[in-house]
C-alpha positions as CSV (number, residue, x, y, z in Angstrom):
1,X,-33.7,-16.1,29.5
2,X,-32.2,-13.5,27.6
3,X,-31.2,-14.1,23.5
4,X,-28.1,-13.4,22.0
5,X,-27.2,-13.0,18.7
6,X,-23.9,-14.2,16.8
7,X,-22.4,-12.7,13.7
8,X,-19.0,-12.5,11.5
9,X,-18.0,-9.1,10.5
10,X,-15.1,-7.4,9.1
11,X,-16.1,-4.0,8.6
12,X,-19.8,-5.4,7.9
13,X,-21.8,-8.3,8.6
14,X,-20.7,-11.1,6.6
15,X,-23.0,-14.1,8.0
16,X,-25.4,-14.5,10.8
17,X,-24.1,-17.4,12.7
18,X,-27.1,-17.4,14.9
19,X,-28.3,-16.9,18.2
20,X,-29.2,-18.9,21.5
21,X,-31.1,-18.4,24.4
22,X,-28.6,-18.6,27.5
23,X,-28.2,-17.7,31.2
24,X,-26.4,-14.7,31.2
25,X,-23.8,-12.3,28.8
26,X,-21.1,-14.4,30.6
27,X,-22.0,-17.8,28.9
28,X,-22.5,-15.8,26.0
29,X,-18.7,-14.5,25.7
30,X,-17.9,-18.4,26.4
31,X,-19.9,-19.4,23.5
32,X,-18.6,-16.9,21.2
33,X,-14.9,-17.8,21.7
34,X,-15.9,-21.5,21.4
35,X,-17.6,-20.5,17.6
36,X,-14.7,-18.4,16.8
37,X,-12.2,-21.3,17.6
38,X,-14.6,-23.4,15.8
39,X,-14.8,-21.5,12.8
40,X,-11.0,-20.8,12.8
41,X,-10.5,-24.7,12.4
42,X,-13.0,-25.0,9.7
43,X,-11.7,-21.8,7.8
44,X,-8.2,-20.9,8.5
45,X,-8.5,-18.8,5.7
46,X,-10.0,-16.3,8.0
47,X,-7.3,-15.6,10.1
48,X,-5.4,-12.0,9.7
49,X,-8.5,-10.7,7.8
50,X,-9.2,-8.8,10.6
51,X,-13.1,-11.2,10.9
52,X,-14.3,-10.8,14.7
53,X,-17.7,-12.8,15.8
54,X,-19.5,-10.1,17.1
55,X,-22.4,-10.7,20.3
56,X,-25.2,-8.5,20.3
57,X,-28.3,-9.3,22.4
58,X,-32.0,-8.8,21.9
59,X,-31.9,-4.8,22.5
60,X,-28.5,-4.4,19.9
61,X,-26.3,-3.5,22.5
62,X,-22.9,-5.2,21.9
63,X,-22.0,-7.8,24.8
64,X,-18.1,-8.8,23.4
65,X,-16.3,-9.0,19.9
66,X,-13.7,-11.9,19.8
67,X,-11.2,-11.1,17.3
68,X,-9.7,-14.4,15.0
69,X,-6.6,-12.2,14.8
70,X,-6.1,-13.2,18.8
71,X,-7.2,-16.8,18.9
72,X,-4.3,-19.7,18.9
């Protein structure tokens, strides 16, 4: 099963929220908008800072970025 890997950027890494073993890069986009929702509700203060959670997987290559800019 292939890993993914979760971060907060701006222009740089600002924390490594993890990573998870799933099924495919299609369950990882799902679970990156579910932790950028997540965070959004417990830090509101990153809204219109331009923060993005950023998926990578094993290899680097980026799957999706989810933007907190975009999220309601």
């Amino acid at each position: 099963m292939p890993f993914y890997h979760f971060d907060l950027i701006d222009s740089r890494t600002v924390a490594d929220e993890g990573g998870a073993e799933l099924p495919d890069d299609i369950v990882a986009m799902d679970s990156a908008d579910a932790l950028a929702r997540r965070l959004l509700g417990e830090r509101p203060d990153l809204r219109n800072r331009d923060f993005s959670v950023l998926v990578t997987n094993d290899d680097g290559d980026e799957i999706c970025r989810i933007p907190l800019d975009i999220l309601h």
